[in-house]
C-alpha positions as CSV (number, residue, x, y, z in Angstrom):
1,X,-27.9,37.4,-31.0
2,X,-29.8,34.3,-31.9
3,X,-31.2,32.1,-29.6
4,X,-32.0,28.5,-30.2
5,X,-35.7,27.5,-28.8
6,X,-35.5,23.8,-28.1
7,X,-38.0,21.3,-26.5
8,X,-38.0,19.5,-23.1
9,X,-37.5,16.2,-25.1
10,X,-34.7,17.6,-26.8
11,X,-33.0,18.7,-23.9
12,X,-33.6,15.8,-21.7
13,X,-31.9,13.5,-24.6
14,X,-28.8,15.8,-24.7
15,X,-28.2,15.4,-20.8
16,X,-28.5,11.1,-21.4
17,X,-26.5,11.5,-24.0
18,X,-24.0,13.7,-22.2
19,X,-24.5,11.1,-19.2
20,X,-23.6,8.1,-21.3
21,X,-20.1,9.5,-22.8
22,X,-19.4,10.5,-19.4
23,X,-19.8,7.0,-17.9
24,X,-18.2,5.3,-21.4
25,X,-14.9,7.8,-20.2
26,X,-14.8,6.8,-16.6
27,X,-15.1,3.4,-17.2
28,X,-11.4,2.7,-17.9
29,X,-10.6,4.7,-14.8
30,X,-12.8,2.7,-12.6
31,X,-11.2,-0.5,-14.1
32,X,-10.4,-2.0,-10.8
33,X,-10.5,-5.8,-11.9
34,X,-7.4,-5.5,-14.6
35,X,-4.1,-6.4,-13.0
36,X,-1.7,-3.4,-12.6
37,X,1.5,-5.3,-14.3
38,X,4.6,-4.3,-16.4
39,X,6.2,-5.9,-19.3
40,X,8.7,-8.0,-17.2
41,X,5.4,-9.4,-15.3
42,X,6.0,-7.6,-12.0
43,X,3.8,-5.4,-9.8
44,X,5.0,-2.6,-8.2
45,X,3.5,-1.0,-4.3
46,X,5.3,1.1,-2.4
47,X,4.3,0.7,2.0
48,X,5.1,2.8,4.7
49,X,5.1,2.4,8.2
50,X,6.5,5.2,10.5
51,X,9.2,6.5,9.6
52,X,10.5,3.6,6.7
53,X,9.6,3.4,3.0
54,X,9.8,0.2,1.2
55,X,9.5,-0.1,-2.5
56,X,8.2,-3.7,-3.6
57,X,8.3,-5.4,-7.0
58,X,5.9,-9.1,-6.9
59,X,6.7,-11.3,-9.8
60,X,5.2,-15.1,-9.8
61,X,8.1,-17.5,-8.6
62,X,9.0,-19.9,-5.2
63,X,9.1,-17.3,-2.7
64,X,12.5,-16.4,-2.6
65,X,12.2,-13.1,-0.7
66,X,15.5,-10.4,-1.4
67,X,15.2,-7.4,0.7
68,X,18.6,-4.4,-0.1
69,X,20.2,-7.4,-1.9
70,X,20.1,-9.9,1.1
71,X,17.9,-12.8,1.8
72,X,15.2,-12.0,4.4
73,X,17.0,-13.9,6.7
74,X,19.7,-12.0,7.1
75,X,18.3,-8.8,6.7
76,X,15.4,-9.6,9.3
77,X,17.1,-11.9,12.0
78,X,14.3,-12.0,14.0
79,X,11.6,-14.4,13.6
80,X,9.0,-12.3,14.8
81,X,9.5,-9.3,11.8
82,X,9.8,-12.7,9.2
83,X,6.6,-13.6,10.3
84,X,5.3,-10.4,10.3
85,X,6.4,-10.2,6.5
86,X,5.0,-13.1,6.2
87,X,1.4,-12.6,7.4
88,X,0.0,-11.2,4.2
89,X,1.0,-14.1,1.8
90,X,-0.7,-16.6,4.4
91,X,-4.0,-15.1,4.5
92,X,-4.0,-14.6,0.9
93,X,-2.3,-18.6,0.4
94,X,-0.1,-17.5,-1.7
95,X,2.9,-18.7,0.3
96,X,5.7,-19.7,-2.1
97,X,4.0,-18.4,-5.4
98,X,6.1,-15.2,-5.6
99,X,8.8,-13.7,-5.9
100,X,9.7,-10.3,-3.8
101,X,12.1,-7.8,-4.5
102,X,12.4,-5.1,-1.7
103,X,14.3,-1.7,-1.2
104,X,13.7,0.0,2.2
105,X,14.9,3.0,3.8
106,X,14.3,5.0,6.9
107,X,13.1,3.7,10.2
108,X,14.3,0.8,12.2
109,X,14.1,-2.7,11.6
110,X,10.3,-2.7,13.2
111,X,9.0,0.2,10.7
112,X,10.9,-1.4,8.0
113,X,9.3,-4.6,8.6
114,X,5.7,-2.3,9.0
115,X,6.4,-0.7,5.6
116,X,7.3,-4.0,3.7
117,X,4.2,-5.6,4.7
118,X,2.2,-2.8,4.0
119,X,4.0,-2.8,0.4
120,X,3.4,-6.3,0.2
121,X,0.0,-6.2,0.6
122,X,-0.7,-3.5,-1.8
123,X,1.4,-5.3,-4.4
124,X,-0.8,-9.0,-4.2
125,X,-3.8,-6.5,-5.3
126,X,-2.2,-5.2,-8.1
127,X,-1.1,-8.3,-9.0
128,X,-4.6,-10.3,-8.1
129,X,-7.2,-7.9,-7.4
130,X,-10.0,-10.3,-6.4
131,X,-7.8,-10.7,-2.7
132,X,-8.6,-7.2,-1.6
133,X,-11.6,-8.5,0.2
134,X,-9.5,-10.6,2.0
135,X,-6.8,-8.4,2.7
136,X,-8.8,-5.9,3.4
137,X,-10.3,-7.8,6.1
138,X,-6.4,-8.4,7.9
139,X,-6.5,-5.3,8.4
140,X,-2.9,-5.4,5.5
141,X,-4.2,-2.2,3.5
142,X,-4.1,0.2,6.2
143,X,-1.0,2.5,6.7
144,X,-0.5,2.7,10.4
145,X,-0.7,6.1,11.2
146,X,1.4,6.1,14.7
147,X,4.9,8.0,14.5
148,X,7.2,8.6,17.4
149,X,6.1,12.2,19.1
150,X,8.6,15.3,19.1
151,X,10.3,16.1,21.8
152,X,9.2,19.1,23.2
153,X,11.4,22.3,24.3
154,X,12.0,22.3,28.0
155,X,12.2,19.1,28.5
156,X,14.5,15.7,27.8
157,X,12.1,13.8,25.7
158,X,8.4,13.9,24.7
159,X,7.3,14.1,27.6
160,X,10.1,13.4,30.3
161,X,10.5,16.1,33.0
162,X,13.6,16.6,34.4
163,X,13.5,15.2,38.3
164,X,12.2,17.5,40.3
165,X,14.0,18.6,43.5
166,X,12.4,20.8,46.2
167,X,15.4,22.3,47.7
């Protein structure tokens, strides 16, 4: 059994050393500033918003927004969920730069609406990562937790009682 007798000095240079190619390997990991973007030039998110989950490709264009294969004008008829789609590309001004590409499923119209913009939001980082501050800030990069409660044994809904009668 031999046993190596080293120094303090010696030590204490192994553990910077050992520091350094630690720090030199999570330095790529930690490479937040570096678009996240394929070959075709597209950024990918995925957002989700009760019970809906919408998958979102961004690629620089006019805007043309395609949600299931249908403009967002017919698959969102209401203004209010357009705007609400919306609301991420006008904080960031980047109204008309891109191009979306959607796929949802699950939820209603609301959550689906929820989850794009979530997906949305998530995919302008990946694509720009300098507007996180920004979007941060909306209040855009947070999945809203809030899901409809189960109903409850006993009892019609949630929390509906049946009427109660005294005779």
């Amino acid at each position: 059994m031999a046993q190596d007798t080293r120094s303090l000095g010696e030590l204490k240079s192994r553990l910077v050393k050992a520091e350094e190619t630690k720090a030199v390997e999570a330095a790529p990991a930690a490479a937040e500033g570096k678009p996240k973007i394929d070959k075709l030039g597209r950024a990918y998110a995925t957002g989700r918003r009760k019970n809906a989950i919408a998958r979102v490709w961004l690629k620089r264009g006019t805007g043309k927004i395609v949600i299931e294969g249908r403009p967002e004008e017919v698959y969102f008829a209401r203004p209010v969920l357009r705007m609400l789609i919306h609301q991420p590309l006008q904080t960031a001004n980047r109204e008309g730069q891109y191009d979306i590409v959607a796929t949802i499923a699950g939820g209603g119209l609301s959550g689906q609406a929820g989850a794009l913009r979530h997906g949305l939001s998530r995919c302008l980082i990946a694509m720009e990562p300098d507007l996180r501050a920004v979007l941060k800030k909306g209040g855009f990069l947070t999945r809203d937790p809030r899901v409809v409660e189960r109903k409850k044994y006993g009892r019609p809904k949630a929390r509906r009682s049946f009427q109660f009668s005294k005779r």
